[in-house]
NURO-308588 format. One record per residue: x, y, z of N, C-alpha, C in turn; residue number from 0. Coordinates in steps of 0.1 Angstrom, whole numbers, plus 2048, in hexadecimal, padded with zeros to 3 digits. Atoms other than C-alpha are relative to their C-alpha. Layout:
<sites>
+------+------+------+-------+-------+-------+------+------+------+------+
! n.xx ! n.yy ! n.zz ! ca.xx ! ca.yy ! ca.zz ! c.xx ! c.yy ! c.zz ! resi !
+------+------+------+-------+-------+-------+------+------+------+------+
!    X !    Y !    Z !     X !     Y !     Z !    X !    Y !    Z !  NUM !
...
+------+------+------+-------+-------+-------+------+------+------+------+
</sites>
This chain:
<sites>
+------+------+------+-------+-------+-------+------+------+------+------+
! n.xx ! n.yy ! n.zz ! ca.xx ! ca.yy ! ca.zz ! c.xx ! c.yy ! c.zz ! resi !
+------+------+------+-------+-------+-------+------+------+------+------+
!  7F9 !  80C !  7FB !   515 !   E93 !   E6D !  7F7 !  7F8 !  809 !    0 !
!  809 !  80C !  7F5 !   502 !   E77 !   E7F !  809 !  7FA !  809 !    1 !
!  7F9 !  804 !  7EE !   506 !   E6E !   EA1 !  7FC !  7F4 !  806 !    2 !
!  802 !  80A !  7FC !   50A !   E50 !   EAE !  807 !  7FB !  813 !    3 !
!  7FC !  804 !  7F3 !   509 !   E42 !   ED5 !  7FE !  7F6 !  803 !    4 !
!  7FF !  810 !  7FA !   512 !   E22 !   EE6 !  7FF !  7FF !  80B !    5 !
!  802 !  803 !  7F3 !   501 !   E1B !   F07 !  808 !  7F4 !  808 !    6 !
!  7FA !  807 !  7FE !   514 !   E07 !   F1B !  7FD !  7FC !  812 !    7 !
!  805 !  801 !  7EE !   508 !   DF7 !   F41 !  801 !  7EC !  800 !    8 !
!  7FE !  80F !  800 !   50D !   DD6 !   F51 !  7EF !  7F8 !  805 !    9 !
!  80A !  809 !  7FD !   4EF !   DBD !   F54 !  7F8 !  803 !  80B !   10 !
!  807 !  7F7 !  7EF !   4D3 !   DCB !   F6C !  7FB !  80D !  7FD !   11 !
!  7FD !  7F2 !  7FD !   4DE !   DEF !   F64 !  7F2 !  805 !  7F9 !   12 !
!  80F !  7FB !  80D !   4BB !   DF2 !   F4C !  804 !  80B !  7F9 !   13 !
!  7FC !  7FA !  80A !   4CF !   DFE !   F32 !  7F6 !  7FE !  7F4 !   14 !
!  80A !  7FE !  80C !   4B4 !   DF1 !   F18 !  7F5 !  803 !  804 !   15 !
!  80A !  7F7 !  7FC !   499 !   E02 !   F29 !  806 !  810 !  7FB !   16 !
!  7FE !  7F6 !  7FF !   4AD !   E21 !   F28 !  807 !  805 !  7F3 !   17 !
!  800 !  7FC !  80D !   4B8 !   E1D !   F03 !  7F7 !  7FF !  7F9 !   18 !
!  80E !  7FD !  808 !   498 !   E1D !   EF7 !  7F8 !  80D !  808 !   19 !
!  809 !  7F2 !  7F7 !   48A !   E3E !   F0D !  80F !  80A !  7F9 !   20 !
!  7F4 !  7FC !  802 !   4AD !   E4E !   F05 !  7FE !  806 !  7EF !   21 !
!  803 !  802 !  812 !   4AA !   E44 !   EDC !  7F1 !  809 !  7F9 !   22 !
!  805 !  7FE !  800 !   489 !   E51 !   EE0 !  802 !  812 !  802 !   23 !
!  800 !  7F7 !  7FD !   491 !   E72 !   EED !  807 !  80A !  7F7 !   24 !
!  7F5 !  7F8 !  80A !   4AE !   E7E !   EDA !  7FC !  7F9 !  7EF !   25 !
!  803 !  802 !  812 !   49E !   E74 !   EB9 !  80C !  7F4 !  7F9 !   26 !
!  7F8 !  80E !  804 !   4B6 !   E53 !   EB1 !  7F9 !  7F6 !  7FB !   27 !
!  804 !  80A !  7FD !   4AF !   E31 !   EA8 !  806 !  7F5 !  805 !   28 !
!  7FD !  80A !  7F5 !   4B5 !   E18 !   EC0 !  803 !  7F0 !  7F9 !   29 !
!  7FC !  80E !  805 !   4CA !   DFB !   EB3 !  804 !  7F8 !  80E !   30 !
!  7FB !  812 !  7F1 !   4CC !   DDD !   ECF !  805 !  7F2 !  7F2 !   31 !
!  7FD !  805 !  7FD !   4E2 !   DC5 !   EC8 !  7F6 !  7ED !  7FD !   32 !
!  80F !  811 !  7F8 !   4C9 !   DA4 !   ED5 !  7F6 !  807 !  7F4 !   33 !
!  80D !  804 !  809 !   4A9 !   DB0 !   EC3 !  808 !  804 !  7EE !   34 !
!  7FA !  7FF !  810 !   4C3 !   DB6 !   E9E !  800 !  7F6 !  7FD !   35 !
!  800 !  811 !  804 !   4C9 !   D93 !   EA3 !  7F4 !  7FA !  7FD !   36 !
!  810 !  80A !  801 !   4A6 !   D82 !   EA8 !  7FB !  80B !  7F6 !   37 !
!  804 !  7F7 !  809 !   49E !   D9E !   E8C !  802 !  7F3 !  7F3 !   38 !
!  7F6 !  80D !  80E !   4B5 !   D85 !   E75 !  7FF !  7F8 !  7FE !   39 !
!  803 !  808 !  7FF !   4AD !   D6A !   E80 !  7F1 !  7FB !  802 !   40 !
!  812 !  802 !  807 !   487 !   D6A !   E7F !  7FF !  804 !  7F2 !   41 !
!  803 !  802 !  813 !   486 !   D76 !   E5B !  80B !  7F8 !  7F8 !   42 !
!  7F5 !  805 !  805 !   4A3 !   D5F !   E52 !  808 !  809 !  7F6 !   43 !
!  7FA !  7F6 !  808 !   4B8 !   D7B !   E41 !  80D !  7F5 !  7FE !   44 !
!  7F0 !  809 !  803 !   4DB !   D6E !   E33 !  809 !  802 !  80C !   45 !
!  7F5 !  801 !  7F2 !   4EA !   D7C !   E53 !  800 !  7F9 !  807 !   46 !
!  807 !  80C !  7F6 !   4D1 !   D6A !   E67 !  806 !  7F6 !  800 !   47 !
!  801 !  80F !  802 !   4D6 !   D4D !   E59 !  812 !  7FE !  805 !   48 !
!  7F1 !  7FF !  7FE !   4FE !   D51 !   E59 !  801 !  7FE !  80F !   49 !
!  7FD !  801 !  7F4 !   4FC !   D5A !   E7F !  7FB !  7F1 !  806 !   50 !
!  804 !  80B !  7F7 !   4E5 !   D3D !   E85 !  808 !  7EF !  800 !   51 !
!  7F4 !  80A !  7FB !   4FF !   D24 !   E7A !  80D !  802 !  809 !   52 !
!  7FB !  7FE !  7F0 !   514 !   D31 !   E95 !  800 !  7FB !  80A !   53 !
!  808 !  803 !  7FA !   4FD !   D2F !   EAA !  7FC !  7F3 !  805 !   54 !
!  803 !  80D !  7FC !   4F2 !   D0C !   EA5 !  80B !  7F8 !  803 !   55 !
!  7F2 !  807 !  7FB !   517 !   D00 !   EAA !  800 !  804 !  80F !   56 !
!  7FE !  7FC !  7F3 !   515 !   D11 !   ECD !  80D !  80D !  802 !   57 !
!  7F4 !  7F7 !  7FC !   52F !   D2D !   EC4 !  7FD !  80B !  7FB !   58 !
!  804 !  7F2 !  7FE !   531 !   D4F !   EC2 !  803 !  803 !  7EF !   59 !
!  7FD !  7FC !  80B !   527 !   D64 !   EA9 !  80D !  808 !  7F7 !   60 !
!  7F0 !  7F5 !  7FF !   548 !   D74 !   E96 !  7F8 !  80E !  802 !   61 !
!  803 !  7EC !  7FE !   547 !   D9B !   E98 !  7FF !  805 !  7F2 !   62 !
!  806 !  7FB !  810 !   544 !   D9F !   E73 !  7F6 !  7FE !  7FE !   63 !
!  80E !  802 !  803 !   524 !   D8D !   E70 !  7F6 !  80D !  807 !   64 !
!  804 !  7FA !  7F6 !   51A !   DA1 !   E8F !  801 !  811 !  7F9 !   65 !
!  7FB !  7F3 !  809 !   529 !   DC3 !   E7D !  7F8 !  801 !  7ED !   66 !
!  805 !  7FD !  809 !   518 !   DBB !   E5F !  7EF !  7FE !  7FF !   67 !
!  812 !  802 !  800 !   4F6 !   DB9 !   E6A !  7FE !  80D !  808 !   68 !
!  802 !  7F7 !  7FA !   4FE !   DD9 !   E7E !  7FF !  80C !  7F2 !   69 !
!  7F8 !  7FA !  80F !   50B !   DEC !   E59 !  7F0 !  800 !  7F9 !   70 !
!  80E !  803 !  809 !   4E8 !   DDF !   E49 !  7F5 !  80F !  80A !   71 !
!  80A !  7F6 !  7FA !   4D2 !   DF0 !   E65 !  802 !  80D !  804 !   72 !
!  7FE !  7F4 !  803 !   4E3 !   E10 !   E5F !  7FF !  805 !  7F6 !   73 !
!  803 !  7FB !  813 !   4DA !   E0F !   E3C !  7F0 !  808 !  805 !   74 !
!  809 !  803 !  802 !   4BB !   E11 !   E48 !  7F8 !  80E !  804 !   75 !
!  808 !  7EC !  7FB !   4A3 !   E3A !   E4A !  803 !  802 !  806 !   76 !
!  801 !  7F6 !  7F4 !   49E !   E3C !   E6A !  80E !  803 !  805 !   77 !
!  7FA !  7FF !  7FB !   4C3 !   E39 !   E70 !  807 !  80B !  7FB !   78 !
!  7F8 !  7EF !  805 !   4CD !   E5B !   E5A !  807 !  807 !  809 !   79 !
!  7F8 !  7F6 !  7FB !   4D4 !   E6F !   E75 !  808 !  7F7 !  80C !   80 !
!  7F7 !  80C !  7F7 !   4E6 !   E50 !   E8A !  7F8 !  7F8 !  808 !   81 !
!  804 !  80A !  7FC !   4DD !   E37 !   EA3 !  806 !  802 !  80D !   82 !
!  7FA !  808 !  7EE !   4E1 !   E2D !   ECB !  800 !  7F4 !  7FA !   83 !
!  7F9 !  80D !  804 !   4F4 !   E0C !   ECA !  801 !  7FF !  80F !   84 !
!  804 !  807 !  7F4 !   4E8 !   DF3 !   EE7 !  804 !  7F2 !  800 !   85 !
!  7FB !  813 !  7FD !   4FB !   DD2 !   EEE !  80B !  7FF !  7F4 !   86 !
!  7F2 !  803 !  808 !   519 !   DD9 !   ED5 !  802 !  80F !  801 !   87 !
!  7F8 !  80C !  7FA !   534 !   DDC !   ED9 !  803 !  7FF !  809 !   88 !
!  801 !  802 !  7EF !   53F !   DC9 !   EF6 !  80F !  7F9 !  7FF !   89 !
!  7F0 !  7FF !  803 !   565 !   DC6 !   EEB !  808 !  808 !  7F5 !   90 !
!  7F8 !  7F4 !  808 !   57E !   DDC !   EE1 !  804 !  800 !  7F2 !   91 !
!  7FE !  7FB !  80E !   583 !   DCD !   EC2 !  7F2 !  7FC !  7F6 !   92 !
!  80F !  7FD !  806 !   55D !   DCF !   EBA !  7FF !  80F !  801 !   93 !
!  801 !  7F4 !  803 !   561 !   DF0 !   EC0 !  80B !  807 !  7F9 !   94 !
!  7F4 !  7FF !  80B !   57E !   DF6 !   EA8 !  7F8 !  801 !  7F2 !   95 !
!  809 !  804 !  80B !   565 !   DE3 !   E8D !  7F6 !  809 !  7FE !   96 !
!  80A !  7F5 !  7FE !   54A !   DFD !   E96 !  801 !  810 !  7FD !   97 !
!  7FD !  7F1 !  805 !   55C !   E1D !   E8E !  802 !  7FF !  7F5 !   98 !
!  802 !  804 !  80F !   565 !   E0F !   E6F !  7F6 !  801 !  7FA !   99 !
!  80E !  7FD !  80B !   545 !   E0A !   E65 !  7F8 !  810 !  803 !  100 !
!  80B !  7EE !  7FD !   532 !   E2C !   E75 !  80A !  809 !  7F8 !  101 !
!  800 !  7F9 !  807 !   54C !   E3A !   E63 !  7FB !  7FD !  7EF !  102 !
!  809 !  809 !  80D !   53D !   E28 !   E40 !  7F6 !  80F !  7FD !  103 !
!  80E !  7F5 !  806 !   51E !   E3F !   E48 !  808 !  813 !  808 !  104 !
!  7FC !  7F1 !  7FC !   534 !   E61 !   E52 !  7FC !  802 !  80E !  105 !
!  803 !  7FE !  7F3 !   531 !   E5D !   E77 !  80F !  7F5 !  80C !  106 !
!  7F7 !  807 !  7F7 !   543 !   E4F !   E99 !  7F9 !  801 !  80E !  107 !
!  80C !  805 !  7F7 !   53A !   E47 !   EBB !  805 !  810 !  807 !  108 !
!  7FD !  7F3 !  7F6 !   536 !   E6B !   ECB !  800 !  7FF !  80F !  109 !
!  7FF !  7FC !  7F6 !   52A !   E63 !   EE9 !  7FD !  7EF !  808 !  110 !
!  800 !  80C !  7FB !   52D !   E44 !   F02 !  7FA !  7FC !  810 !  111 !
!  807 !  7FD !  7F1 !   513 !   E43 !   F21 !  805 !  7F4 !  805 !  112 !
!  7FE !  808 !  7FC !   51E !   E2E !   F38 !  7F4 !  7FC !  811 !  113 !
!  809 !  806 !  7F8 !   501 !   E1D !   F51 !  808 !  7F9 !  811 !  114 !
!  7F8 !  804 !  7F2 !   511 !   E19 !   F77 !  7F5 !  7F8 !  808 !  115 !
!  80D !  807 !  7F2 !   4FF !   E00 !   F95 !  811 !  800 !  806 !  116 !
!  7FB !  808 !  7FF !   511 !   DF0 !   FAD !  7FC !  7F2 !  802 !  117 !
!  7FF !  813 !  801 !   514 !   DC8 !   FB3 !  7F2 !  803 !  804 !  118 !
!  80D !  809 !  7FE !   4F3 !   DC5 !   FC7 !  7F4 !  80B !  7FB !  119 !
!  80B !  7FB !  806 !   4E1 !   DDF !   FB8 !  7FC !  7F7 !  7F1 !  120 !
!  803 !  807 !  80A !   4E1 !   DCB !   F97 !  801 !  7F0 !  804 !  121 !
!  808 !  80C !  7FE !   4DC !   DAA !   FA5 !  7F3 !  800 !  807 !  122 !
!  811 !  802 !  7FC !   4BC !   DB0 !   FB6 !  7F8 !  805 !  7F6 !  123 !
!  806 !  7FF !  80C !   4B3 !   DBE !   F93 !  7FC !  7FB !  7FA !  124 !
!  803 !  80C !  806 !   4B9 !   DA1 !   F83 !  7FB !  7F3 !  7FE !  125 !
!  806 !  80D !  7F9 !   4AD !   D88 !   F9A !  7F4 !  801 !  7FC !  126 !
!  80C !  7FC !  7FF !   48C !   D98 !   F95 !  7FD !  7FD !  7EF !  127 !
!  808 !  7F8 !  811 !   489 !   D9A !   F6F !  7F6 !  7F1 !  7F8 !  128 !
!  807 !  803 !  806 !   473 !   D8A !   F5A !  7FB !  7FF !  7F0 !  129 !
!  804 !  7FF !  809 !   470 !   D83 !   F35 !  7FA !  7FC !  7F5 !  130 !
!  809 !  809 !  809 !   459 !   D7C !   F18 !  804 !  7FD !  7F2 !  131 !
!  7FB !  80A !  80D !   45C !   D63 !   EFD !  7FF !  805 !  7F8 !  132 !
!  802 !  7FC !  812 !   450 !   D70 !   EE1 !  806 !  80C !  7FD !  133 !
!  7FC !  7F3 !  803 !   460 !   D95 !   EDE !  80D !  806 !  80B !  134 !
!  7F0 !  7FD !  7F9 !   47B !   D95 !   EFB !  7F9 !  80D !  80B !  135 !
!  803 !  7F3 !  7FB !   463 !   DB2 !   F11 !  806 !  7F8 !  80C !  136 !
!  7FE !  80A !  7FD !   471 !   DAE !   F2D !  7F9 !  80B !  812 !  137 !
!  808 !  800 !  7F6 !   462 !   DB2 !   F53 !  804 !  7FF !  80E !  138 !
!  7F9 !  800 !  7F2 !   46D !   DB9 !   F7D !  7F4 !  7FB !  807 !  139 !
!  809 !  804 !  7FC !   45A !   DA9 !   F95 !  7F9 !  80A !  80E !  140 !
!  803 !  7F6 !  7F5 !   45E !   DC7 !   FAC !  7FF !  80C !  7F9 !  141 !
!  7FE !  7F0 !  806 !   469 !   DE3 !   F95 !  7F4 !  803 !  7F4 !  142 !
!  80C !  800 !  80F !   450 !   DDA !   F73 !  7F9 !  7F9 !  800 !  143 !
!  808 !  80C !  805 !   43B !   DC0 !   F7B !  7F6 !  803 !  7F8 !  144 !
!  807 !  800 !  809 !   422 !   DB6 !   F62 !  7F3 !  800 !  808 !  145 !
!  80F !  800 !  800 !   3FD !   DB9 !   F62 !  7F9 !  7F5 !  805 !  146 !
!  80B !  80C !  7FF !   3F5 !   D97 !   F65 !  80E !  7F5 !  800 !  147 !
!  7F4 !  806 !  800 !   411 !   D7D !   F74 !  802 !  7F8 !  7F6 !  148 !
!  7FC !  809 !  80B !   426 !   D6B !   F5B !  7FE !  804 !  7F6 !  149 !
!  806 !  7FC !  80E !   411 !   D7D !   F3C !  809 !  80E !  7FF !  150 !
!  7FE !  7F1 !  807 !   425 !   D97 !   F26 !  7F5 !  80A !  801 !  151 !
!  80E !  7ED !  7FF !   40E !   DBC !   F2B !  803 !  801 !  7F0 !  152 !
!  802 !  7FB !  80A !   418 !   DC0 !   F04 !  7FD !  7F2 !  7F5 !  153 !
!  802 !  809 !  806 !   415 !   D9E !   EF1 !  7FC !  7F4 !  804 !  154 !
!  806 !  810 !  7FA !   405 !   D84 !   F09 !  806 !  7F2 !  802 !  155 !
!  7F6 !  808 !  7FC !   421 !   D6E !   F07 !  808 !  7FC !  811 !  156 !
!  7FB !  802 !  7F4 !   42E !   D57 !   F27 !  80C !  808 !  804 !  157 !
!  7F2 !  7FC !  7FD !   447 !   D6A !   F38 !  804 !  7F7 !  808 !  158 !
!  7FD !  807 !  801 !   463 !   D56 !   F44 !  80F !  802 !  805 !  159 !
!  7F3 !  801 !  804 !   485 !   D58 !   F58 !  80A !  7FA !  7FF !  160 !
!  7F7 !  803 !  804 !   49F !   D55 !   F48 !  80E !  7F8 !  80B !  161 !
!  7F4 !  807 !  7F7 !   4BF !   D3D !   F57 !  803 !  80C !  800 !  162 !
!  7F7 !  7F5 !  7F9 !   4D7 !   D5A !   F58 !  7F9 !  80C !  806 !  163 !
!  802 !  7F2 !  7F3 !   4C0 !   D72 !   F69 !  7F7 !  7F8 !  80E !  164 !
!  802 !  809 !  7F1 !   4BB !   D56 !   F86 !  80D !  804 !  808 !  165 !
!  7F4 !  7FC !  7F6 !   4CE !   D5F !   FA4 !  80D !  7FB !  805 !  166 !
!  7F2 !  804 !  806 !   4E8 !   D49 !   FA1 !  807 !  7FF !  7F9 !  167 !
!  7F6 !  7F8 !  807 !   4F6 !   D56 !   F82 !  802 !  80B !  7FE !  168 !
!  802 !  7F0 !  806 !   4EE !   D79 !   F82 !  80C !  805 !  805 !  169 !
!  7F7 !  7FC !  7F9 !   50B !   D7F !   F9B !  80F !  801 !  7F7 !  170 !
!  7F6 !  803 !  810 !   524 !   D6B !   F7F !  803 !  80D !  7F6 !  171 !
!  806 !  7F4 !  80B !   515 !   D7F !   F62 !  806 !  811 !  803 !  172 !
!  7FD !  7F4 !  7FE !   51C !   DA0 !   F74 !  810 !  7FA !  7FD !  173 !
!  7F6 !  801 !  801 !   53B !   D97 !   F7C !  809 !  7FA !  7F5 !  174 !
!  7FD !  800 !  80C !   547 !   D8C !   F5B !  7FB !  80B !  7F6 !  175 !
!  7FC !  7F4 !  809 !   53C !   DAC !   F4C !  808 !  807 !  801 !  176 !
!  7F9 !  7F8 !  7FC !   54F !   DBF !   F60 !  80F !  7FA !  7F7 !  177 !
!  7F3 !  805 !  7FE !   56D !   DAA !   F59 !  803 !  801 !  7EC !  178 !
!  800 !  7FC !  80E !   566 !   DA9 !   F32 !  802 !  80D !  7F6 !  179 !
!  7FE !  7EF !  801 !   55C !   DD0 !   F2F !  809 !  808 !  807 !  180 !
!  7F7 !  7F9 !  7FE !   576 !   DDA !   F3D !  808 !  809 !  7F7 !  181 !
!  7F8 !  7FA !  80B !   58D !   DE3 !   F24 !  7FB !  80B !  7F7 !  182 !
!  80A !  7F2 !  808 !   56C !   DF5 !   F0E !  7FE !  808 !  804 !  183 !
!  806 !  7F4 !  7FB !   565 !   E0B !   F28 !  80C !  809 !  805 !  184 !
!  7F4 !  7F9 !  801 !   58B !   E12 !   F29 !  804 !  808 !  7F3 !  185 !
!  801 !  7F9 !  811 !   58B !   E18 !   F02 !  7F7 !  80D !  7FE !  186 !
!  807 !  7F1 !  800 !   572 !   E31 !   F04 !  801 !  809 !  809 !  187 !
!  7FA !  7F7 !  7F9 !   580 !   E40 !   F20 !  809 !  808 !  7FE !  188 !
!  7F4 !  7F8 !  808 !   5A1 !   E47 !   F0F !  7F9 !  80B !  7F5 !  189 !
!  803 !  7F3 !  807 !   58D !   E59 !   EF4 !  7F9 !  809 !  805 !  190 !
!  809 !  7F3 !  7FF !   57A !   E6E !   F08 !  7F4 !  7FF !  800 !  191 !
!  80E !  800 !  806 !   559 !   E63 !   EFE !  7F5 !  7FB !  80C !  192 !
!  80A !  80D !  7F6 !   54E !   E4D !   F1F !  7FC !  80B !  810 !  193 !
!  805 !  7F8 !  7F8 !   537 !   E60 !   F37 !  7F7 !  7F5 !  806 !  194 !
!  805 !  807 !  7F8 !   52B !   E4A !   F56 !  7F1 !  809 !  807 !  195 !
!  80A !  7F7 !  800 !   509 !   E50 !   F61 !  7FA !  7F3 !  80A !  196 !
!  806 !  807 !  7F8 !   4FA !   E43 !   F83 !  7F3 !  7F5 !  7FF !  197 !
!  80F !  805 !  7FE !   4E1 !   E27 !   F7E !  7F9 !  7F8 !  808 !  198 !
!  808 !  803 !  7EE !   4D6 !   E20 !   FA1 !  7EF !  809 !  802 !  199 !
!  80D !  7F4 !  801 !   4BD !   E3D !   F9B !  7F4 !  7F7 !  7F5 !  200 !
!  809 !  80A !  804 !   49B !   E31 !   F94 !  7FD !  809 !  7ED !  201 !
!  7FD !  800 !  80C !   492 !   E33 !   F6A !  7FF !  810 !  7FD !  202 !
!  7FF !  7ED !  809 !   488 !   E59 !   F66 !  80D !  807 !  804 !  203 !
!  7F4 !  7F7 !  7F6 !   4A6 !   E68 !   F7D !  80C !  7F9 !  7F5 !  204 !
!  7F7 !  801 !  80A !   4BF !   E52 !   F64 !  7FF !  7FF !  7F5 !  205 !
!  802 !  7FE !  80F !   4AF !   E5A !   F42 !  802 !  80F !  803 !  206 !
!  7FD !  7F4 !  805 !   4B2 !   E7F !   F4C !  80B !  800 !  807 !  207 !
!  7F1 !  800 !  7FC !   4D9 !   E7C !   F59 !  805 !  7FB !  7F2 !  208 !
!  7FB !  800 !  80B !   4E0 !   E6A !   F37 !  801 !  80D !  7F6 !  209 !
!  803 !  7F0 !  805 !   4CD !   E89 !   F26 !  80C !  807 !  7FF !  210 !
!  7F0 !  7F6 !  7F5 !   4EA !   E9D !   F3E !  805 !  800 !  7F5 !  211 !
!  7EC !  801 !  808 !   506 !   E89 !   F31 !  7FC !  803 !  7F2 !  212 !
!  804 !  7FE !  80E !   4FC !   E8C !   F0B !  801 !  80D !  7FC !  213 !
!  7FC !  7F5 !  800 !   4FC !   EAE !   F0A !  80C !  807 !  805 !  214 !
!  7F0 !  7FC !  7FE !   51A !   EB5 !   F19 !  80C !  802 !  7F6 !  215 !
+------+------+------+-------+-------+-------+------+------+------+------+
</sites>
């Protein structure tokens, strides 16, 4: 049976650092969410293109399009024995649409790490970050700085921040996840599945605490 896990942390928490070290470890492949999309959307696929009229109206993708570009990249080898799932879902009834489909390929969400800060530990995170155009790497000016200011260390592209990780939205942003994920991180509480995991701790100390919880 294939196993599937949904990382779940609020903005800051370097949850996509820690699903890719994570995905890496326990033999997974690492589906995000963000790079599925610009996946779709740089090779113009029919999803792509689908999502990108959305998109160009200014509104949100539905959850089917979203669910069906997640469905495809499960078709796909490396995901035989399941997948970490990074940036979906981020409502309860995205996660409804998600067991539906994992069950498609004979699977469901076993296990549900959950990524902990508090407030100002993830806004001095954020304030700091840094990312590049071309591939989305992305960069701290205290915790990761690059090699060479402003230059990507992996594809030489400007890095570049982003409005919402300027310090007068980052505070918002948090605070609207909380208020959003709420209810998800209630849903997988009721099943049992959602195991909280300190990430105040610097990156090795909360890739082996997830390890922990995972095994359990």
């Amino acid at each position: 049976m294939s196993t599937f896990i949904v990382l779940l942390g609020p903005p800051g928490v370097g949850k996509g650092t820690q699903a890719k070290l994570l995905a890496e470890q326990i033999g997974l492949a690492h589906i995000s969410s963000g790079d599925l999309f610009r996946e779709n959307l740089k090779n113009q696929t029919e999803l792509g293109k689908l999502a990108q009229t959305y998109m160009g109206k200014g509104e949100l993708v539905p959850d089917d399009v979203t669910i069906a570009m997640i469905r495809e990249r499960l078709t796909r080898p490396d995901c035989e024995n399941g997948a970490l799932l990074d940036g979906f879902p981020r409502t309860t009834a995205q996660a409804d649409a998600l067991e539906k489909t994992l069950a498609e390929f004979g699977g469901k969400v076993n296990k549900v790490p959950y990524i902990t800060a508090s407030e100002k530990v993830l806004v001095a995170r954020l304030s700091g970050r840094w990312t590049c155009r071309a591939n989305g790497h992305v960069f701290h000016e205290k915790n990761n700085p690059p090699k060479q200011a402003r230059v990507c260390d992996f594809d030489g592209s400007e890095l570049y921040q982003r409005d919402d990780d300027k310090s007068d939205t980052v505070l918002h942003r948090i605070q609207v996840y909380f208020e959003q994920t709420a209810p998800l991180i209630a849903y997988y509480r009721q099943r049992g599945n959602l195991v909280e995991v300190n990430g105040a701790q610097n990156i090795r100390a909360v890739t082996k605490a997830l390890l922990s919880a995972l095994k359990k």
